[in-house]
Every structure is written in structure tokens, then in C-alpha cells.
C-alpha positions in Angstrom: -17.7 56.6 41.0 -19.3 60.3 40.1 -21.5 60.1 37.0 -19.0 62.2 35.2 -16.2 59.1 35.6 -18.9 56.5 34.5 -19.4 58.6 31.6 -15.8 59.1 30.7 -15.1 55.4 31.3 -18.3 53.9 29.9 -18.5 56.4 26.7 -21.7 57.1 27.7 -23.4 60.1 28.0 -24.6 61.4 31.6 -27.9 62.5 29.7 -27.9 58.4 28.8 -27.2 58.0 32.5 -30.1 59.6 33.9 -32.1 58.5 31.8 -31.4 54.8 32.2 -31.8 55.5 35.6 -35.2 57.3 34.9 -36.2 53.4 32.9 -34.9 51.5 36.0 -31.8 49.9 34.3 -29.6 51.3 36.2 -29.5 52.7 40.1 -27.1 55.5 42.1 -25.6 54.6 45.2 -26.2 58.6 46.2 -25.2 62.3 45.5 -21.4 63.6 45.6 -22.8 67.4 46.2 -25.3 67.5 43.3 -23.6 64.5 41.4 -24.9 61.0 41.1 -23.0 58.7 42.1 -22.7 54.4 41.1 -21.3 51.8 42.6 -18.2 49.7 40.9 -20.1 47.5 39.2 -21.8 50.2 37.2 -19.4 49.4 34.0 -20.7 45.6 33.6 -23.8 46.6 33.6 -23.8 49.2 30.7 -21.4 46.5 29.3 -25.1 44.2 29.3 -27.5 46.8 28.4 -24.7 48.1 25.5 -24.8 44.2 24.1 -28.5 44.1 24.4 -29.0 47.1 22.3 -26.5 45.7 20.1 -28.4 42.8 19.7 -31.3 44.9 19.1 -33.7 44.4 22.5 -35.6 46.7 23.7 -34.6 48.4 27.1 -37.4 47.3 28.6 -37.0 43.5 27.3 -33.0 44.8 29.1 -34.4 45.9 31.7 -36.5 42.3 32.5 -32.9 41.0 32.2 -30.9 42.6 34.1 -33.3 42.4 37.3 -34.1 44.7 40.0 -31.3 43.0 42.2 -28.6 43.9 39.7 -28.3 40.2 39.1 -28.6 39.5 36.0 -31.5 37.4 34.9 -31.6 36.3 31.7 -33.9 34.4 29.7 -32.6 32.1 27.6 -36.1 31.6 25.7 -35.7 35.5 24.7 -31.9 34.9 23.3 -33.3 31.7 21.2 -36.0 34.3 19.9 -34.0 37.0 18.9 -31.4 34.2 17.2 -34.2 33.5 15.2 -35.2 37.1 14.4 -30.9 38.0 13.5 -30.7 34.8 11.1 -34.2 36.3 9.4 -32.6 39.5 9.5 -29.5 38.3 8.1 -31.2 36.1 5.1 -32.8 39.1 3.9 -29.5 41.1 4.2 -27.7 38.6 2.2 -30.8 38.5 -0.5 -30.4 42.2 -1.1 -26.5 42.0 -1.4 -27.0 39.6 -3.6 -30.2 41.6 -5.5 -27.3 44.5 -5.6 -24.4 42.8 -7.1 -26.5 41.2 -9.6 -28.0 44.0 -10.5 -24.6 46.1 -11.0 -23.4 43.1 -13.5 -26.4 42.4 -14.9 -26.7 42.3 -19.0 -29.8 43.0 -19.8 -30.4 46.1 -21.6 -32.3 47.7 -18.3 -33.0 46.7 -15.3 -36.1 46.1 -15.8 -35.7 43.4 -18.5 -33.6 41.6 -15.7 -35.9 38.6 -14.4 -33.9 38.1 -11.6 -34.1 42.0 -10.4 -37.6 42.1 -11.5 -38.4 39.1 -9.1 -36.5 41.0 -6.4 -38.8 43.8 -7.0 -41.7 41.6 -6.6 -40.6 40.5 -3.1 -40.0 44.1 -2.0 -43.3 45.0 -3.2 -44.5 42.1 -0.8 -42.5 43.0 2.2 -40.8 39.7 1.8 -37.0 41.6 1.6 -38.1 44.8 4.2 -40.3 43.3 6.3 -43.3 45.7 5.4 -45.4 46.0 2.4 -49.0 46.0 1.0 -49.3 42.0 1.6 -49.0 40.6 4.7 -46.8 37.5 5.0 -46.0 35.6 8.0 -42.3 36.3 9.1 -41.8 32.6 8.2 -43.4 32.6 5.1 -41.2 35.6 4.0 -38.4 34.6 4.9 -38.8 31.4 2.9 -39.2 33.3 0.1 -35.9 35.6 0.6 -33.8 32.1 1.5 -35.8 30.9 -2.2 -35.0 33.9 -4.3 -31.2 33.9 -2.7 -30.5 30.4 -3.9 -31.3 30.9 -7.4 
């Protein structure tokens, strides 16, 4: 299959093409005239690299996993790990929908006489909700405190 057909079947671009090919996540079989060209199995693997991505690894965490031999090899350690780092990512999701809709009902007379978006503040101004900030708090130790403010 041309890199064009890959393209149009896959949805991805042929600059993405050549350039996974550049990273070493995917390989051509050889040239149709100045077109690359891959071999059937070509679709399953942007299939895996498209759900890693989605899962939010790195290509070349992808590229570990998918193997030079175009057998996928996957290590099941690095899926527990990045469970872990989705439910974190999720808890402080959850906090700041929560934070929002609270904040949209809220009674007080501003915002800023709200305890409860006043406390969300605080843990923004940590990093505990974004992950960053001027304190440095163990990914554990934040997330303890999102999980804390959400049940409130």
C-alpha cells in the first residue's frame, strides 16, 4: 500500500508518515517510483501508536512498545503507570468541575467571600489542581488533597 492509501485509510497525514518513520515507529517495505510504500499491516500499527497518544505516551515510550520486529511488546508495568497517572488526572478534573459548578451557584456575595472557591484557589496556588505551582508537592500528596477538597 503507497503512502498516499495509508494516508487516506489511516487519516493520517503522509508528513505524519515520514515522520514516524524518521522516530522508528513505523518502517516502508520500499518505493513505488518516488512513493513509500507499507506493508498490510501498516493500519494496526498506527491503530497502536493512535491509542498510545490517546492515552497520552510519549512516542518514544510507543516506540519501546511496539518493538523493532513489529511485534508488539508491551509492558504492562508502563500501562499500570499511566492508569495511575489518568485516575490523578481524572481526580483533579473532577475537582475543577466541581470548583466550577459551585462557583456558578454559589451565594455569597463574591466569589471571593466563597470558602469553598477560596480553598480551590489555595490549591491552584499550590499546584495541587494543575500540577504546577510555587510549592512543590509530591504527585501523591496533591492528589490527596484534590480527592480531600472534592469530597467536601
Amino acid at each position: 500500500m503507497d503512502i498516499s492509501e495509508v494516508a487516506k485509510r489511516s487519516g493520517v497525514p503522509a508528513s505524519t508518515l515520514r515522520f514516524y518513520e524518521e522516530k522508528g515507529l513505523i518502517n516502508s517495505v520500499g518505493r513505488q517510483g518516488l512513493r513509500r510504500v507499507f506493508s498490510a499491516n501498516i493500519l494496526e500499527r498506527l491503530a497502536l501508536i493512535a491509542l498510545g497518544r490517546v492515552a497520552g505516551f510519549s512516542l518514544d515510550e510507543i516506540a519501546q512498545m511496539l518493538g523493532a520486529k513489529g511485534q508488539p511488546n508491551i509492558d504492562r508495568e508502563l500501562l499500570l503507570s499511566k492508569a495511575d497517572e489518568l485516575d490523578i488526572i481524572i481526580q483533579k478534573q473532577i475537582a475543577m468541575r466541581d470548583g466550577l459548578r459551585h462557583a456558578a451557584v454559589c451565594s455569597a456575595p463574591s466569589h471571593m467571600e466563597c470558602p469553598k472557591f477560596r480553598h480551590l484557589l489555595g490549591l491552584a496556588a499550590s499546584g495541587a489542581i494543575k500540577g504546577e505551582g510555587t510549592r512543590k508537592l509530591s504527585q501523591k500528596r496533591r492528589s490527596s488533597k484534590v480527592v480531600n477538597w472534592v469530597s467536601q
